[in-house]
N, C-alpha and C positions, 0 to 999 in steps of 0.2 A: 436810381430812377424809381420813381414810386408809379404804380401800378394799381388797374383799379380792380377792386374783388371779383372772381368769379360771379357772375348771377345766374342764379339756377331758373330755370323757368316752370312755375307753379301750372302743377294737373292739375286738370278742369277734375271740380268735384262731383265724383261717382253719385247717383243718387242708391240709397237704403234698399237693398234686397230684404223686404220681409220677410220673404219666402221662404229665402235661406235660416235654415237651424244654427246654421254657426254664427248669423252675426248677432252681433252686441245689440240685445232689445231693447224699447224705448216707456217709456212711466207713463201709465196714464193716474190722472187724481181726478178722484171723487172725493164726494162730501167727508168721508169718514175714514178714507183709506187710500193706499199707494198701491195699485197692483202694477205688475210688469208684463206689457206688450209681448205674449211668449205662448207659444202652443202648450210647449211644457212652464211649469211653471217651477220645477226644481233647478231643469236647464240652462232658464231665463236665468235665476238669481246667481248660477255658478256663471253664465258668460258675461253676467253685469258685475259681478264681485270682480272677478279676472281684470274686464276691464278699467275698475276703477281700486284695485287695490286693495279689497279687502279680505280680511283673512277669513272669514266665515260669517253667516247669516245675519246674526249681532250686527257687526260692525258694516254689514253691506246697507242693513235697513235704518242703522243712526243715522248713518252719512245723508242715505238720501232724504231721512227726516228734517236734517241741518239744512241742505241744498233747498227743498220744496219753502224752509221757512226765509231762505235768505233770497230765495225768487221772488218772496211777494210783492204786489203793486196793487197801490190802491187798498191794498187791505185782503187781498185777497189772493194765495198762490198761481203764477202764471205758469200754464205747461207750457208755451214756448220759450221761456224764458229759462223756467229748471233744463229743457232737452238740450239748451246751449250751454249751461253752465256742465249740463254730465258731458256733451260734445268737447267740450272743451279739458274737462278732466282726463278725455280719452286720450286726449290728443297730448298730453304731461306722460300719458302713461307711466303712473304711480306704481313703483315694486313690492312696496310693504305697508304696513301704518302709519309709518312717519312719514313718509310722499303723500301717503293717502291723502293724510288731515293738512296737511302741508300746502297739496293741491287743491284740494276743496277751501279751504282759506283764501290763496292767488285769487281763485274763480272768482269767491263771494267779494273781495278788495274789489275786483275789476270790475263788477256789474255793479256796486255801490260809487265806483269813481265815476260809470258815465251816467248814473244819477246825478250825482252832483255836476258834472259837466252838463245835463241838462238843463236844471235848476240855474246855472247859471246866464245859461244863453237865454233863457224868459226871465232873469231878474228884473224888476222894472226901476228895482232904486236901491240907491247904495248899501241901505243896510244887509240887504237880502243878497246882493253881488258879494260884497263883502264876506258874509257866513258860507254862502256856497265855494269864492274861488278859497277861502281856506281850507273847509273841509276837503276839497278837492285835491290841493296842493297836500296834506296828509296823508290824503291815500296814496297819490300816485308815487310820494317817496317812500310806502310800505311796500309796494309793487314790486320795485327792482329788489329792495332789500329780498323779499321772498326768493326770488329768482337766483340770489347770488346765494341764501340760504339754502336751498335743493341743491345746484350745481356744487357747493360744498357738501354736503352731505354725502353726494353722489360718488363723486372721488375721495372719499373717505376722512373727510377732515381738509383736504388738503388741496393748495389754491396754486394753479399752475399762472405761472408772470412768461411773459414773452418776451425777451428782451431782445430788440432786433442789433444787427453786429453794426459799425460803426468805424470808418475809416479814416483817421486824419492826414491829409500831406498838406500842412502848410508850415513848410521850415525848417519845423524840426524831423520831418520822415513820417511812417504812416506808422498811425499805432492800431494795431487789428484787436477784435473783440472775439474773447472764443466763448460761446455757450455752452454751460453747465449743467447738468441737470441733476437737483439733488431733492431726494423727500417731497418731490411733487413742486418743486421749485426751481426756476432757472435762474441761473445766478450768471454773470459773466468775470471776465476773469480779462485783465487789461494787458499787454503784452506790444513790445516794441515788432515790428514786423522788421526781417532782413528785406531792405532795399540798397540799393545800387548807389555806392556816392557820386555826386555830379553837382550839379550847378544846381543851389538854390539849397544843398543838403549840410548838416553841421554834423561831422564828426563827434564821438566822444570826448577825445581829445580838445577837441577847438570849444566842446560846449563847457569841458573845465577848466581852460583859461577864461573863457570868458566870466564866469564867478567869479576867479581872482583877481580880475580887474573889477567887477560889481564890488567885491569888501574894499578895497583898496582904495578904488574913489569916494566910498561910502566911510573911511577913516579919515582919509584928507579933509574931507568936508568938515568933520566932526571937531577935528585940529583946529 
Protein backbone atom coordinates (compact mmCIF):
# COMPACT_ATOMS: atom_id res chain seq x y z
CA UNK A 1 0.00 0.00 0.00
CA UNK A 2 1.80 3.19 -1.10
CA UNK A 3 1.50 6.05 1.16
CA UNK A 4 2.00 9.54 0.76
CA UNK A 5 5.26 11.63 2.16
CA UNK A 6 5.44 13.27 5.27
CA UNK A 7 4.88 17.17 4.59
CA UNK A 8 6.71 19.31 6.94
CA UNK A 9 5.11 22.60 7.24
CA UNK A 10 7.52 25.63 6.39
CA UNK A 11 8.32 28.62 9.39
CA UNK A 12 7.15 31.63 8.52
CA UNK A 13 10.48 33.64 7.74
CA UNK A 14 12.11 35.30 10.73
CA UNK A 15 13.00 38.80 9.50
CA UNK A 16 17.28 39.87 9.99
CA UNK A 17 18.09 40.98 13.54
CA UNK A 18 20.86 43.68 12.61
CA UNK A 19 21.29 44.21 15.83
CA UNK A 20 22.52 41.15 16.59
CA UNK A 21 26.47 40.60 16.43
CA UNK A 22 26.13 37.06 15.76
CA UNK A 23 24.04 37.11 12.61
CA UNK A 24 25.39 36.65 9.18
CA UNK A 25 25.90 40.36 7.68
CA UNK A 26 24.57 41.79 4.62
CA UNK A 27 26.96 43.52 1.24
CA UNK A 28 26.39 46.83 0.57
CA UNK A 29 28.08 48.08 -3.14
CA UNK A 30 29.30 51.22 -4.12
CA UNK A 31 30.96 52.59 -7.06
CA UNK A 32 34.35 51.13 -6.35
CA UNK A 33 33.94 48.63 -3.47
CA UNK A 34 32.08 45.72 -1.48
CA UNK A 35 31.89 46.69 2.11
CA UNK A 36 30.17 44.42 4.69
CA UNK A 37 26.97 45.55 6.74
CA UNK A 38 28.99 44.91 10.17
CA UNK A 39 29.70 47.21 13.28
CA UNK A 40 32.99 45.32 13.38
CA UNK A 41 34.36 44.81 10.31
CA UNK A 42 36.88 41.88 11.09
CA UNK A 43 33.63 40.03 12.60
CA UNK A 44 31.44 40.71 9.65
CA UNK A 45 33.95 38.92 7.27
CA UNK A 46 34.73 35.98 9.78
CA UNK A 47 30.51 35.53 10.22
CA UNK A 48 30.25 35.88 6.22
CA UNK A 49 33.37 33.45 5.52
CA UNK A 50 31.55 30.98 8.11
CA UNK A 51 28.55 31.31 6.41
CA UNK A 52 29.50 30.87 3.07
CA UNK A 53 32.37 28.63 3.24
CA UNK A 54 35.24 30.14 2.99
CA UNK A 55 38.48 29.49 4.36
CA UNK A 56 40.09 32.92 4.85
CA UNK A 57 39.82 36.62 3.66
CA UNK A 58 41.21 35.67 -0.10
CA UNK A 59 38.63 33.37 -0.73
CA UNK A 60 35.66 35.16 1.27
CA UNK A 61 36.21 38.55 -0.96
CA UNK A 62 36.61 36.26 -4.68
CA UNK A 63 33.61 34.67 -4.15
CA UNK A 64 31.77 37.62 -3.33
CA UNK A 65 33.57 39.52 -6.35
CA UNK A 66 32.08 36.34 -8.65
CA UNK A 67 28.58 36.75 -6.90
CA UNK A 68 28.31 40.92 -7.37
CA UNK A 69 29.51 40.02 -11.15
CA UNK A 70 26.98 37.19 -11.78
CA UNK A 71 24.12 39.54 -10.13
CA UNK A 72 24.34 42.09 -12.76
CA UNK A 73 21.28 43.53 -14.71
CA UNK A 74 21.18 45.85 -17.16
CA UNK A 75 24.76 46.26 -16.86
CA UNK A 76 24.96 47.06 -13.86
CA UNK A 77 25.29 44.99 -10.15
CA UNK A 78 22.00 44.56 -8.30
CA UNK A 79 22.20 44.41 -4.35
CA UNK A 80 18.88 42.74 -4.14
CA UNK A 81 19.80 40.40 -6.33
CA UNK A 82 23.53 39.53 -4.94
CA UNK A 83 21.78 39.51 -0.93
CA UNK A 84 19.48 36.51 -2.58
CA UNK A 85 22.06 34.77 -4.42
CA UNK A 86 24.42 35.03 -0.72
CA UNK A 87 20.76 34.02 1.05
CA UNK A 88 20.64 31.33 -0.86
CA UNK A 89 24.33 30.06 -0.56
CA UNK A 90 23.52 30.19 3.26
CA UNK A 91 20.94 28.29 3.03
CA UNK A 92 23.48 25.13 0.94
CA UNK A 93 25.55 25.82 3.84
CA UNK A 94 28.91 25.09 2.15
CA UNK A 95 31.65 23.19 4.53
CA UNK A 96 34.79 23.81 2.58
CA UNK A 97 35.91 25.08 -0.93
CA UNK A 98 34.69 22.77 -2.96
CA UNK A 99 30.88 23.31 -1.62
CA UNK A 100 31.92 26.87 -1.56
CA UNK A 101 32.49 27.33 -5.46
CA UNK A 102 30.18 24.50 -6.01
CA UNK A 103 27.48 26.47 -4.35
CA UNK A 104 28.06 29.83 -5.71
CA UNK A 105 27.92 28.15 -9.25
CA UNK A 106 24.13 26.30 -8.34
CA UNK A 107 23.22 30.11 -7.18
CA UNK A 108 24.67 31.82 -10.29
CA UNK A 109 22.92 28.60 -12.93
CA UNK A 110 19.70 29.46 -11.18
CA UNK A 111 19.49 33.24 -11.42
CA UNK A 112 20.75 33.00 -15.16
CA UNK A 113 17.89 30.13 -15.69
CA UNK A 114 15.07 32.62 -14.57
CA UNK A 115 16.61 34.93 -16.88
CA UNK A 116 16.16 33.01 -19.51
CA UNK A 117 12.68 31.84 -18.32
CA UNK A 118 12.06 35.53 -18.45
CA UNK A 119 13.28 36.32 -21.86
CA UNK A 120 11.20 33.78 -22.75
CA UNK A 121 7.80 34.58 -21.50
CA UNK A 122 8.37 38.31 -23.58
CA UNK A 123 9.74 36.52 -26.67
CA UNK A 124 7.51 37.94 -29.34
CA UNK A 125 8.78 35.60 -32.39
CA UNK A 126 10.11 32.52 -32.89
CA UNK A 127 13.60 33.08 -33.33
CA UNK A 128 13.97 34.67 -29.97
CA UNK A 129 11.63 31.92 -28.17
CA UNK A 130 13.53 29.47 -29.71
CA UNK A 131 17.30 30.78 -28.22
CA UNK A 132 15.78 31.51 -24.92
CA UNK A 133 13.70 28.11 -24.34
CA UNK A 134 17.18 26.47 -25.39
CA UNK A 135 19.39 28.16 -23.40
CA UNK A 136 17.00 27.55 -20.70
CA UNK A 137 16.48 23.87 -21.09
CA UNK A 138 20.73 23.94 -20.63
CA UNK A 139 20.64 25.45 -17.55
CA UNK A 140 18.18 23.85 -15.83
CA UNK A 141 19.65 20.30 -16.82
CA UNK A 142 23.00 21.77 -15.18
CA UNK A 143 20.82 22.37 -12.03
CA UNK A 144 20.18 18.90 -10.79
CA UNK A 145 23.32 17.78 -12.28
CA UNK A 146 25.04 20.25 -9.60
CA UNK A 147 22.72 19.02 -6.85
CA UNK A 148 23.50 15.33 -7.38
CA UNK A 149 27.20 16.51 -7.64
CA UNK A 150 27.36 18.10 -3.73
CA UNK A 151 25.07 15.28 -2.37
CA UNK A 152 27.98 13.06 -3.95
CA UNK A 153 30.64 14.80 -2.60
CA UNK A 154 28.97 15.05 0.50
CA UNK A 155 28.70 11.29 1.36
CA UNK A 156 31.99 10.87 0.13
CA UNK A 157 31.94 9.67 -3.24
CA UNK A 158 29.34 7.61 -2.73
CA UNK A 159 25.58 7.23 -3.94
CA UNK A 160 23.08 5.60 -1.60
CA UNK A 161 20.08 3.53 -4.11
CA UNK A 162 16.89 2.62 -2.12
CA UNK A 163 15.60 -0.23 -3.29
CA UNK A 164 12.13 -0.72 -1.71
CA UNK A 165 11.40 -4.84 -0.71
CA UNK A 166 8.90 -6.60 -3.08
CA UNK A 167 6.57 -9.48 -2.65
CA UNK A 168 5.29 -12.06 -5.05
CA UNK A 169 2.23 -14.58 -4.41
CA UNK A 170 1.13 -15.47 -7.72
CA UNK A 171 1.59 -19.35 -7.97
CA UNK A 172 4.47 -19.97 -7.45
CA UNK A 173 4.79 -18.67 -3.48
CA UNK A 174 6.02 -15.21 -2.36
CA UNK A 175 9.46 -14.47 -3.05
CA UNK A 176 10.65 -11.78 -0.19
CA UNK A 177 13.52 -9.03 -0.90
CA UNK A 178 16.07 -8.61 1.74
CA UNK A 179 18.16 -5.06 1.76
CA UNK A 180 21.78 -4.84 1.79
CA UNK A 181 23.78 -2.34 2.51
CA UNK A 182 27.20 -2.31 1.09
CA UNK A 183 29.96 0.92 0.37
CA UNK A 184 27.11 3.25 0.42
CA UNK A 185 24.87 1.18 -1.60
CA UNK A 186 21.87 -0.96 -1.18
CA UNK A 187 21.80 -3.92 -3.00
CA UNK A 188 19.02 -6.51 -2.58
CA UNK A 189 19.27 -10.03 -2.37
CA UNK A 190 16.21 -12.32 -3.92
CA UNK A 191 15.23 -15.29 -1.66
CA UNK A 192 12.31 -17.80 -1.72
CA UNK A 193 10.12 -16.89 1.46
CA UNK A 194 8.77 -20.11 3.67
CA UNK A 195 4.90 -20.16 3.09
CA UNK A 196 2.35 -22.63 3.98
CA UNK A 197 1.43 -25.28 1.14
CA UNK A 198 -2.35 -24.97 0.14
CA UNK A 199 -4.21 -24.30 -2.66
CA UNK A 200 -3.06 -22.28 -5.50
CA UNK A 201 0.98 -23.30 -4.10
CA UNK A 202 3.42 -25.66 -6.28
CA UNK A 203 5.59 -27.58 -4.44
CA UNK A 204 9.35 -28.23 -5.49
CA UNK A 205 8.64 -31.38 -6.18
CA UNK A 206 5.50 -30.76 -8.55
CA UNK A 207 7.54 -27.60 -10.02
CA UNK A 208 10.28 -30.53 -11.31
CA UNK A 209 7.96 -32.59 -12.90
CA UNK A 210 6.42 -30.13 -14.42
CA UNK A 211 10.00 -29.31 -16.60
CA UNK A 212 10.06 -32.82 -17.46
CA UNK A 213 6.90 -32.77 -19.07
CA UNK A 214 7.99 -28.99 -20.60
CA UNK A 215 11.41 -31.26 -22.38
CA UNK A 216 9.51 -34.00 -23.25
CA UNK A 217 6.70 -32.53 -25.20
CA UNK A 218 9.26 -29.97 -26.52
CA UNK A 219 11.24 -33.60 -27.99
CA UNK A 220 7.94 -35.02 -29.41
CA UNK A 221 7.30 -31.92 -31.11
CA UNK A 222 10.75 -31.99 -32.67
CA UNK A 223 10.27 -35.84 -33.81
Amino acid sequence: MTTSPNRHTTPPVAATDRSDPAASPRIKLYRRRIAIDHPDPKTGERLLADALGAVDRDALHGILKQLVKASVIAQKPDEANLAFMISMMKSIAPRDSIEAMLAAQMVSIHVLAMRCAHRLAFADDIPRQDSASRALAKLTRIFPAQVETLNRYRNNGEQAITVQSLTVQDGAGATASHAVQHAGMIVTEQGVADTPMGAGSISPHEAGEGEHELVDAAQGASA
